[in-house]
N, C-alpha and C positions, 0 to 999 in steps of 0.2 A: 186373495193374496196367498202366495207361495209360502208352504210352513218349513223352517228348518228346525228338524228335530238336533235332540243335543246330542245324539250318539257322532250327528253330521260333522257338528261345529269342533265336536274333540278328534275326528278324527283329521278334518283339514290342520287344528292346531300340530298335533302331530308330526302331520306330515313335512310343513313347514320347521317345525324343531329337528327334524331327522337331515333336511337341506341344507340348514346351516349349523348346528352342531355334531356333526357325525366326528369321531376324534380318530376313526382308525380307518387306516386303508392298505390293504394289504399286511395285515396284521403287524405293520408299525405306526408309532403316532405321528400322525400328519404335525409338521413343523409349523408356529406362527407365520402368520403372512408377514413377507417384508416390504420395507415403508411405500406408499404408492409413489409412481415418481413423479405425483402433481400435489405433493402432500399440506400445501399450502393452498392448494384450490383457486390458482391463477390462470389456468385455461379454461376456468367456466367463463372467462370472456374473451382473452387472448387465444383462442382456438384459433377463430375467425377469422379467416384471411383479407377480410374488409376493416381492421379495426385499423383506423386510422384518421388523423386530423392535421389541418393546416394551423402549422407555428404562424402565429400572428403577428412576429417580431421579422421572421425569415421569409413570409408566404412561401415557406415549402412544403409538403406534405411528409409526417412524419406516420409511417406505417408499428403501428404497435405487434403485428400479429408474430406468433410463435410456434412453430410446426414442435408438437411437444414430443414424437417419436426421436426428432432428429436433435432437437435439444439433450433428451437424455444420451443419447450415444456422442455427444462433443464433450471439449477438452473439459468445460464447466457445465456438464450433464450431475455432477453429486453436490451442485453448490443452490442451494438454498436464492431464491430471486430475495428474499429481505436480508442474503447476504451483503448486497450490493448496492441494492435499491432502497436508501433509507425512506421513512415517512411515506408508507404506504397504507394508512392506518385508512383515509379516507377517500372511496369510491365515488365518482373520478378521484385519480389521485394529483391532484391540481397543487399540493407543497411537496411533494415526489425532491428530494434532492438530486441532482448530477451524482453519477458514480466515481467512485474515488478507487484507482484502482492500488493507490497507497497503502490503505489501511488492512485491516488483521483479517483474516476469514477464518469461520469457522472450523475450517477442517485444519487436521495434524498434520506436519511435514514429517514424514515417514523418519527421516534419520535422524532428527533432533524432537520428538514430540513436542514441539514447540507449535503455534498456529502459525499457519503460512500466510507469508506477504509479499505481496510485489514492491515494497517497500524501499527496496535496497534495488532493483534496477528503476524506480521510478528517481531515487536521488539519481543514480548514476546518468541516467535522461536528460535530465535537469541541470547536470552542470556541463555537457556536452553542449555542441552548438545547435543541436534541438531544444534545449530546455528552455520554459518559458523565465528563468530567472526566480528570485525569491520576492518576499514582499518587500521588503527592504528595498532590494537594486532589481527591479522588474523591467526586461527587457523591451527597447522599443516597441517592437509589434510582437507582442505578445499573441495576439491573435492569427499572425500568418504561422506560429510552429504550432508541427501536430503535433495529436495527443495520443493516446493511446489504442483508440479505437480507429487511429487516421491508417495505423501500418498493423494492428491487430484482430481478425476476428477470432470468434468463437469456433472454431473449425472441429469439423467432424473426424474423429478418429479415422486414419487411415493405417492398418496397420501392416509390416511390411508384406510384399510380394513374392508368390511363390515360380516357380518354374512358369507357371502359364500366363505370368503376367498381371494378374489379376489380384487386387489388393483383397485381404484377408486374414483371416487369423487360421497360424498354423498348429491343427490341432496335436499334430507329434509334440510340439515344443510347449504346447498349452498344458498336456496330461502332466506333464514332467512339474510344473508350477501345481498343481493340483494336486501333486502327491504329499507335497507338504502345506500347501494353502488349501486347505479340503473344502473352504467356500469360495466355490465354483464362480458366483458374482464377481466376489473379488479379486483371484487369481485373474478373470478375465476382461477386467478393467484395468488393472495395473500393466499386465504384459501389453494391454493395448496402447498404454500412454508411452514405457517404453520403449515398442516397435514405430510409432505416431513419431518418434523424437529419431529416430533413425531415418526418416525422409528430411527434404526439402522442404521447408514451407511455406516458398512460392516455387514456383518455374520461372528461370530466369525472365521470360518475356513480362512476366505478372510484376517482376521486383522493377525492374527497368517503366512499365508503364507506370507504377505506383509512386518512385520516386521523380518521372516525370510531370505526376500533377501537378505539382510544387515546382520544380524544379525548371520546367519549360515557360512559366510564365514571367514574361520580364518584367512585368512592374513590380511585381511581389521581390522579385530576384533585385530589382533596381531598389530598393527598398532599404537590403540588407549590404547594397554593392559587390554585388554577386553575379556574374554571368547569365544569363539563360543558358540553358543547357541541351537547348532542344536538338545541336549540330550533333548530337550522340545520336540520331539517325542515319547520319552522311557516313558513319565510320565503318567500317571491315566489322569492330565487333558488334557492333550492330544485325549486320546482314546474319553472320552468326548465330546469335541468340532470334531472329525472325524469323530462322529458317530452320531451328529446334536441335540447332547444336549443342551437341551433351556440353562441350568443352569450352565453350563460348562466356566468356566474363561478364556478367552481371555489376552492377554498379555494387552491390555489396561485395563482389569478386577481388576489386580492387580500394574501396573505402571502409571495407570491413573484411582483410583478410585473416588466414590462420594468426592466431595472437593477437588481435586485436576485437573487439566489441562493436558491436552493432549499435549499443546502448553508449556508448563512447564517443561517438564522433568529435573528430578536434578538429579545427580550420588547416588549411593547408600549408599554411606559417606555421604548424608548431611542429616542436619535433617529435610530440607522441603522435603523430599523423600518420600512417601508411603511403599518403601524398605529398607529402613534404619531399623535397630536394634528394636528401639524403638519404632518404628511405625509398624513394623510386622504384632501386633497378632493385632491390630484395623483392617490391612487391610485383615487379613484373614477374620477376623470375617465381615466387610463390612455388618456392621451394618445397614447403611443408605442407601444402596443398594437395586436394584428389585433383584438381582441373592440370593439366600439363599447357602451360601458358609458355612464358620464354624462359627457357631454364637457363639459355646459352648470352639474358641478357647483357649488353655492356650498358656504363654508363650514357654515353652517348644517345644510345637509344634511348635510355627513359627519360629523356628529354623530350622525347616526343609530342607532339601536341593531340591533346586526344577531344576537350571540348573547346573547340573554336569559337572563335565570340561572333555574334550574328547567323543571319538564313545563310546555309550550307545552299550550293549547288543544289540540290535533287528539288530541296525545298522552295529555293528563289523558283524556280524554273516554271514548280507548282504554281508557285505563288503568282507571276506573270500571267499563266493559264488563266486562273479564277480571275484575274484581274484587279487583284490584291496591290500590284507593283508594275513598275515597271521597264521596260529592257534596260533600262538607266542602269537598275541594281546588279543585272552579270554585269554591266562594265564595270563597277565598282568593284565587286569583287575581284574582274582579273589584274586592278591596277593596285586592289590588295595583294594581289599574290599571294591569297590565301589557301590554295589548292597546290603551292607549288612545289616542285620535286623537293622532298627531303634530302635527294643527291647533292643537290647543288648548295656548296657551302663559300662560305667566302676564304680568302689565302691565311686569315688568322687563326680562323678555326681550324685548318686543316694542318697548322704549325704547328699545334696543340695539340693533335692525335698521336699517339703512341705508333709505333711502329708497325704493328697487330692492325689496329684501327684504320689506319693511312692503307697498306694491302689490302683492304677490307673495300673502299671506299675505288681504290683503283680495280677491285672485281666489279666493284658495281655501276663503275663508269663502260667499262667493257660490255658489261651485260646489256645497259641500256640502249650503247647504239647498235649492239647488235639487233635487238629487241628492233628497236626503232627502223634501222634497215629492211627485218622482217616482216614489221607490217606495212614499209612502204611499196618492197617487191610483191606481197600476196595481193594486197588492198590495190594498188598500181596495176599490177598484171591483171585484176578481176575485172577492173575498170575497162581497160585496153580490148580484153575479150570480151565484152558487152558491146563495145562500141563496133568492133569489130562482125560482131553477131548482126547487130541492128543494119550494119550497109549492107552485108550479104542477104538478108530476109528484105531491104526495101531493093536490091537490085530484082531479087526473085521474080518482088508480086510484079515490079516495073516489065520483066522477059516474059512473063504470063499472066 
């Protein structure tokens, strides 16, 4: 058997004491470590990109895993998991309550040191026509409005972008925060939530496909007597925001424009509505806006019809393909005349237009048989010199 002398054993202790207590380095004292950022010890199983089970109630599969680098660098990267997650005392956590994104959290709101709550836009939620109602007067289908995690995640700081495009933190403007916030952590988390609040937080296409979950299903929509809405593919602003136009309106563009709340929504009957009658052509024109929409709108216009009710053209069209429908439904639509020229008005309406309106309307009669003359002579004449090709090439082969 191997003898260890004790000169051995003191001076392994030693050595060990010198690796973790050494206090100076570079002849200043090394600072305490700050808090680890898994300091509850929730990624010794949520690491795991397998952790996950099927809801028994839903058979869906619900994915627990947590990528904990990218956890710390988002918006609730300093929030505590038993901030949120009550009754976590027992592993499984099988009486785990739902999170309540109402209630107080333990971090300070910088300008009132008060604890911060989402409190006050969860009321404002709730009396909008997303809210699920109170206990008291609880809305029919409670269960078709989203919640908070339906139109929010947890998003990764992105903060803004420099010259080359490419999102980041700018360290000229960073030192400058550092001069007076000397911990560097914290300077560089706050400028990040700042610059994070100067983006977008979707792209248009992401906000329009998000409120189309909901939105395009008709029995949910038949539900509340509500449209589907899925004909906001057949539209101009449509093709727009598809094809990654900066300027292109988004459904929050015009249901949540400048002065108005996202967390507000009011039906189309009221008059705090952005969509309401009277408020229309302000919101097309969206005055006070970055987007340059129709600044020049008249009344008239914003009357327009922008979600039609039923499968739009692109879609029946689809829909006949698949074999979903059939040719029945274009005829229905062209005896809807729901594609038809917004030119064409009846003799009351156009009694009714202002003087301005009425020249407006006789440019646009001009325009279109112009228009229409045009593509009968180019599309006519291409026709004519095809046919005309085809006898000369069948005479040819016929002489040789």
């Amino acid at each position: 058997m191997m003898k260890i002398s004790t000169r051995g054993i003191l001076f392994f202790a030693g050595t060990l004491l010198a690796l973790f207590l050494s206090p100076v380095r570079g002849g200043a004292a090394e600072p305490p470590p700050g808090p680890a950022a898994d300091e509850e010890g929730c990624l010794i199983c949520h690491k795991y990109s397998g952790l996950a089970r099927i809801d028994q109630k839903t058979s869906k599969v619900r994915l627990f895993y947590i990528p904990g680098e990218k956890y710390k660098g988002s918006v609730h990267g300093k929030v505590l998991c038993r901030n949120c997650h009550l009754n976590l005392d027992v592993i499984p956590h099988i009486d785990a309550k739902r999170v309540d994104c109402s209630t107080k959290c333990h971090l300070k709101e910088p300008s009132t040191e008060v604890d911060f709550s989402h409190a006050n836009l969860f009321d404002e939620v709730n009396k909008s026509i997303h809210g699920k109602g109170t206990e008291e007067e609880e809305k029919k289908y409670p269960q078709d409005m989203p919640g908070c995690t339906d139109c929010h995640i947890n998003t990764v700081y992105q903060p803004v972008q420099g010259m080359d495009q490419m999102p980041g933190i700018s360290r000229d403007a960073l030192r400058r925060c550092i001069g007076c916030h000397t911990k560097e952590e914290w300077a560089n988390r706050y400028y990040q939530h700042f610059t994070h609040r100067l983006h977008r937080s979707r792209t248009a296409l992401e906000t329009v496909n998000l409120c189309l979950n909901c939105h395009q299903d008709e029995q949910m929509m038949a539900r509340h007597g509500l449209p589907a809405t899925s004909n906001y593919r057949d539209t101009y602003h449509w093709k727009g925001v598809l094809y990654g136009d900066a300027n292109a309106p988004d459904c929050i563009s015009c249901h949540a424009p400048v002065g108005y709340s996202v967390h507000s929504l009011a039906t189309m009957q009221s008059n705090d509505s952005p969509v309401h009658a009277q408020n229309l052509q302000q919101t097309c024109a969206n005055e006070m806006g970055t987007q340059k929409c129709h600044p020049s709108a008249t009344e008239r216009f914003a009357r327009g019809k922008i979600h039609r009710t039923g499968l739009g053209f692109d879609e029946t069209v689809a829909a006949v393909i698949r074999g979903d429908t059939t040719l029945e439904a274009i005829e229905v639509l062209r005896k809807e005349r729901r594609f038809q020229n917004l030119m064409d008005i009846d003799e009351e309406e156009l009694a009714a237009m202002g003087e301005k309106e009425r020249f407006q309307h006789q440019i646009y009669i001009i325009v279109k048989l112009v228009y229409t003359l045009l593509i009968t002579v180019v599309i006519g004449g291409m026709l004519v010199h095809q046919l005309m090709d085809l006898y000369r090439t069948v005479k040819n082969r016929q002489n040789h």
